[in-house]
C-alpha positions in Angstrom: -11.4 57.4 -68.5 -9.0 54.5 -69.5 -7.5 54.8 -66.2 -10.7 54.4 -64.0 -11.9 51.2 -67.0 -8.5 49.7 -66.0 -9.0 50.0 -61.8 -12.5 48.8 -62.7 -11.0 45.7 -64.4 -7.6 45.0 -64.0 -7.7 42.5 -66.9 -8.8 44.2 -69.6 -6.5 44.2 -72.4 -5.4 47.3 -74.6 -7.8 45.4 -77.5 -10.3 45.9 -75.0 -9.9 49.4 -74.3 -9.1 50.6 -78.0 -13.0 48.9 -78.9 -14.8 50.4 -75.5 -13.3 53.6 -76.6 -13.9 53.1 -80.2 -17.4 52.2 -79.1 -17.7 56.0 -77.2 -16.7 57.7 -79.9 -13.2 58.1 -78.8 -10.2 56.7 -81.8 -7.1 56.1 -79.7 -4.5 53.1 -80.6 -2.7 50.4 -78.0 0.8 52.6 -78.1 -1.5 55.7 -76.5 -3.3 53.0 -74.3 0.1 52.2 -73.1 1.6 55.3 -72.5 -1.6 57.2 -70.6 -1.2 53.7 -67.8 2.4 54.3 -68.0 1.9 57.9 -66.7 -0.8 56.8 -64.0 2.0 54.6 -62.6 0.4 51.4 -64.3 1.8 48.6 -65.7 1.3 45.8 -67.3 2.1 42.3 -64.8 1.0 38.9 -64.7 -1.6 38.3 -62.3 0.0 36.1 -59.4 -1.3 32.4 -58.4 -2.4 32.2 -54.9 -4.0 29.9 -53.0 -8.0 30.0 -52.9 -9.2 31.7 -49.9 -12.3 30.5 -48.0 -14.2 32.0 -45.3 -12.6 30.4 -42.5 -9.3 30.7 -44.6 -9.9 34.8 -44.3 -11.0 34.4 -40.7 -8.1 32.4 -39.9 -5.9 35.2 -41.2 -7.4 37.9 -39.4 -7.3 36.2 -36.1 -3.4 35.9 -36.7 -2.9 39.7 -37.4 -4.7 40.7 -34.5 -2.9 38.4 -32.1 0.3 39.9 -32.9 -0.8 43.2 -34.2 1.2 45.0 -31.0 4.3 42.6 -31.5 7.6 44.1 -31.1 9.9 43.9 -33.8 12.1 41.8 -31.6 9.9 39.2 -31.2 9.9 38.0 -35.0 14.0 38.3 -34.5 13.5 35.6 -32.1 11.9 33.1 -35.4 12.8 30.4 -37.4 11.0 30.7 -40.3 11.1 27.3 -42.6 9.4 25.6 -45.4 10.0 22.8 -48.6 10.1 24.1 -52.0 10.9 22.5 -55.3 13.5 23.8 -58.1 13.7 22.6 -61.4 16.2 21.9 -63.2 16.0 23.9 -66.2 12.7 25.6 -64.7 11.0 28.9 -65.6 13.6 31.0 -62.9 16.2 30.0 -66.1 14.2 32.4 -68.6 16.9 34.9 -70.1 16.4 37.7 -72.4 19.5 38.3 -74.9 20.7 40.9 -77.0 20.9 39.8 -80.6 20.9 40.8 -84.2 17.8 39.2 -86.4 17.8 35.5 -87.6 20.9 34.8 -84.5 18.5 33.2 -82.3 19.3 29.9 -82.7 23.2 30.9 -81.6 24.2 29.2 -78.9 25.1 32.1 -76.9 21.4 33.0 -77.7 19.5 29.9 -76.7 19.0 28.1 -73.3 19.6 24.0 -73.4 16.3 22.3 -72.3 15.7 18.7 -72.1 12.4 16.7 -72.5 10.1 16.4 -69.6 11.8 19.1 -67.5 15.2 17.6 -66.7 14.5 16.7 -63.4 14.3 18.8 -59.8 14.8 18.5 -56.4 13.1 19.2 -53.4 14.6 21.2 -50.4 14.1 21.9 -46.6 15.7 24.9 -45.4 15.2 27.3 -42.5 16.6 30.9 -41.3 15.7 33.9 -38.9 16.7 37.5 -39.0 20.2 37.0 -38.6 20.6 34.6 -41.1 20.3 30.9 -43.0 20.0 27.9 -41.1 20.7 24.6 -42.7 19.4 23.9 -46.4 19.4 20.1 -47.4 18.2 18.0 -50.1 14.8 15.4 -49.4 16.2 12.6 -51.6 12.8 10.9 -50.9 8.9 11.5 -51.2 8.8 13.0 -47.7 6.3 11.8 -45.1 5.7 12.4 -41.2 8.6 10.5 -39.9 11.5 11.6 -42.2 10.1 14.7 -41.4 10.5 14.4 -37.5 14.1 13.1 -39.0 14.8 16.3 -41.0 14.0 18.4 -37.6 16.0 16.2 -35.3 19.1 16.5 -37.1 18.7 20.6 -39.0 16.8 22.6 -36.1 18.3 22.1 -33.0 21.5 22.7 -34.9 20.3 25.9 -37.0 19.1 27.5 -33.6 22.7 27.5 -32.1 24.5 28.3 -35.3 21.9 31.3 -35.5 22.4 32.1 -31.4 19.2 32.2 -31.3 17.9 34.0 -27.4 16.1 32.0 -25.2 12.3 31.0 -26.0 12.8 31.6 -29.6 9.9 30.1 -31.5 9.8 27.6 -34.8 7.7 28.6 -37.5 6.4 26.0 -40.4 2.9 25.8 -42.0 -0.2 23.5 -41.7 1.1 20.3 -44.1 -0.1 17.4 -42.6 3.0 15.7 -41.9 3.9 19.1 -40.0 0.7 18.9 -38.0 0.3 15.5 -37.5 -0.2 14.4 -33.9 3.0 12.5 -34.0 5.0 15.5 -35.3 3.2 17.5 -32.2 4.0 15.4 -30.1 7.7 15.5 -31.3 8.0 19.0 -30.7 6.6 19.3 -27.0 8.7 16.7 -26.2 11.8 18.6 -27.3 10.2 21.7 -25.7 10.3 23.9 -29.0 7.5 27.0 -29.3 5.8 26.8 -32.2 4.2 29.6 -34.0 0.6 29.1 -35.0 0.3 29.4 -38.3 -3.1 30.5 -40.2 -4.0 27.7 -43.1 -3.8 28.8 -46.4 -1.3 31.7 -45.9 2.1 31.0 -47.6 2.4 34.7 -48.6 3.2 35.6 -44.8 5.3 33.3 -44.7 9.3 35.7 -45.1 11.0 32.3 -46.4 8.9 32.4 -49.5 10.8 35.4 -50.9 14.2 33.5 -49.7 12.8 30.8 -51.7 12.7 33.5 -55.0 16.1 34.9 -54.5 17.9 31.2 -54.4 16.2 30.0 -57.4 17.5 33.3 -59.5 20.7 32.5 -58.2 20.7 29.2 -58.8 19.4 29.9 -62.2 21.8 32.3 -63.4 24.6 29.6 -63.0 22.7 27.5 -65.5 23.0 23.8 -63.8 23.7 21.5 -66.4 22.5 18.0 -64.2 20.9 17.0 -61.1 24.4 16.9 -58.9 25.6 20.4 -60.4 21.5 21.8 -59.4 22.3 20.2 -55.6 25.7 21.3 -55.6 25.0 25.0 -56.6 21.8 25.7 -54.8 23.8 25.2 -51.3 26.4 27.5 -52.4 24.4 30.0 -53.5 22.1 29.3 -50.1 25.7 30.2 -48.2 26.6 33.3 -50.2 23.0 35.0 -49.8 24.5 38.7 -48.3 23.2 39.1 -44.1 21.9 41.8 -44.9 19.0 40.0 -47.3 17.4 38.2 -44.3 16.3 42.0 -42.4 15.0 43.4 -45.9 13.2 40.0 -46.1 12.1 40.3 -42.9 11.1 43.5 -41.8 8.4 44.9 -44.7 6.1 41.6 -44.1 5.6 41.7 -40.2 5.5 45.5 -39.9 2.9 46.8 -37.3 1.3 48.4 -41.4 1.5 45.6 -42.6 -0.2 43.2 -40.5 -3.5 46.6 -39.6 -3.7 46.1 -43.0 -3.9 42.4 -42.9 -6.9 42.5 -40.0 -9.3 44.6 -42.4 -8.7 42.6 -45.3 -7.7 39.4 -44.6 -6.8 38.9 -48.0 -2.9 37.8 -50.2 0.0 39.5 -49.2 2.0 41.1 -52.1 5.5 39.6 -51.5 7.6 41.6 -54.1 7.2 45.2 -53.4 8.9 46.7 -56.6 8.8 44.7 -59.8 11.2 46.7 -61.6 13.9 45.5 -59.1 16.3 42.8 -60.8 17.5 40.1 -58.5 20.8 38.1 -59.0 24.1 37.1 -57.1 26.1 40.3 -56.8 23.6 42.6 -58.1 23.1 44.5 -54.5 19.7 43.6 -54.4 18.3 40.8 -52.4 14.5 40.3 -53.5 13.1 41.1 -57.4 10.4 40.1 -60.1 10.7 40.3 -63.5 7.7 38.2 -64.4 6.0 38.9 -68.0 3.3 41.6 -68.3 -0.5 40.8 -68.1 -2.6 42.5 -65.9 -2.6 45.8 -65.1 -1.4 47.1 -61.3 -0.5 50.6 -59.9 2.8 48.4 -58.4 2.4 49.5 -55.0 2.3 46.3 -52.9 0.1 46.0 -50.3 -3.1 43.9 -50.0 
């Protein structure tokens, strides 16, 4: 019975559950609540913010899976997959949890240094394929259609033959509008680069986003102490992500399962497949989540 209230509505809480039950007769406290979920292979995880899908948002998605449905797996070998993305100085990626003895919290081995108003971030470009990063640089300024034309010019061409990319490969980005402005297209066929076209609304099929994750652990658990240092450490941690990353990132999303499953729904892609994996330089894993618990979920992935 808890277990089907709880795949009814994933956000009820164990308070909920203790007085529905209570309600039916039934005395049970949050510690049995807890362990009868456990045992179903539920758990409790916060519910993930994704962007609001509209009709044409699902259609748009749909029409994507179906066009490359049949696509060999060699054909998304032959992508560059890129994107922006924002890290924070002293950001929620630099949540710790410490061993300590009562009333220590407030030891400095215990504590993390924050600052008012965030402490600052930066914003980053970066690109990679199957067989590795391309170049990751800093956007020192509020970034419009022309320094973005700029930022391609000088990184893609580049990445491409540092990757050894074959012949024909294609570029990947999303539907920002300096990325689809007329100028920016115009850019592109003029240099002759493919470009993949990308569904709106769809940055969880998008492989980079879990690159994005892994970096930001990294660059958290070396605890920047300024803006230079944050720079500085998020391009050495970009360099010392293991090859072997890039294939796990890779090959779950744009499986032939993956993307059947994608035309009937249409709906979000679940980017971490196991919560209970722990990410971190030298841990031997490339992609985790250890987000706080809220809603309830069987963990499976999937959509």
């Amino acid at each position: 019975m808890i277990t089907r209230m709880v795949s009814k509505n994933p956000r009820t809480t164990r308070g909920d559950l203790v007085n529905d039950l209570q309600r039916a007769g039934t005395k049970v406290t949050k510690a049995t609540i807890s362990n009868t979920l456990r045992r179903q292979g539920l758990k409790s995880c916060s519910a993930r913010r994704v962007p609001l899908l509209k009709p044409v948002h699902v259609q748009s998605r749909l029409k994507f899976a179906r066009e490359h449905l049949d696509d060999p797996e060699e054909d998304w070998e032959n992508v560059i997959w890129s994107d922006e993305t924002k890290i924070e100085l002293f950001g929620k990626n630099s949540t710790r949890r410490v061993w300590r003895r009562k009333n220590a919290e407030l030891h400095p081995k215990n504590t993390i240094p924050t600052v008012k108003h965030g402490g600052g971030n930066i914003v980053l470009w970066g690109c990679f394929s199957a067989k590795g990063p391309g170049r990751l640089i800093r956007v020192k300024e509020r970034m419009n259609g022309a320094m973005y034309r700029e930022i391609l010019s000088d990184n893609l061409l580049p990445s491409a033959r540092a990757l050894k990319m074959k012949r024909g490969w294609v570029f990947q980005h999303d539907n920002d509008p300096k990325h689809t402005a007329r100028a920016t297209k115009k850019w592109l066929r003029k240099k002759h680069f493919k470009v993949l076209e990308w569904p709106s609304q769809s940055p969880d099929l998008n492989p980079i986003e879990n690159l994005w994750r892994e970096l930001k652990v990294r660059v958290a658990q070396r605890q920047p102490q300024n803006i230079t240092a944050l720079e500085e450490i998020c391009m050495e941690e970009w360099a010392k992500i293991p090859a072997t990353c890039y294939g796990m990132i890779m090959t779950p999303r744009l499986s032939k399962c993956h993307f059947a499953l994608l035309w009937r729904e249409g709906m979000q892609v679940n980017y971490h497949d196991n919560g209970d994996t722990e990410s971190g330089a030298g841990s031997g894993h490339c992609i985790g989540d250890d987000r706080d618990d809220f809603v309830y979920t069987n963990g499976s992935g999937g959509l």
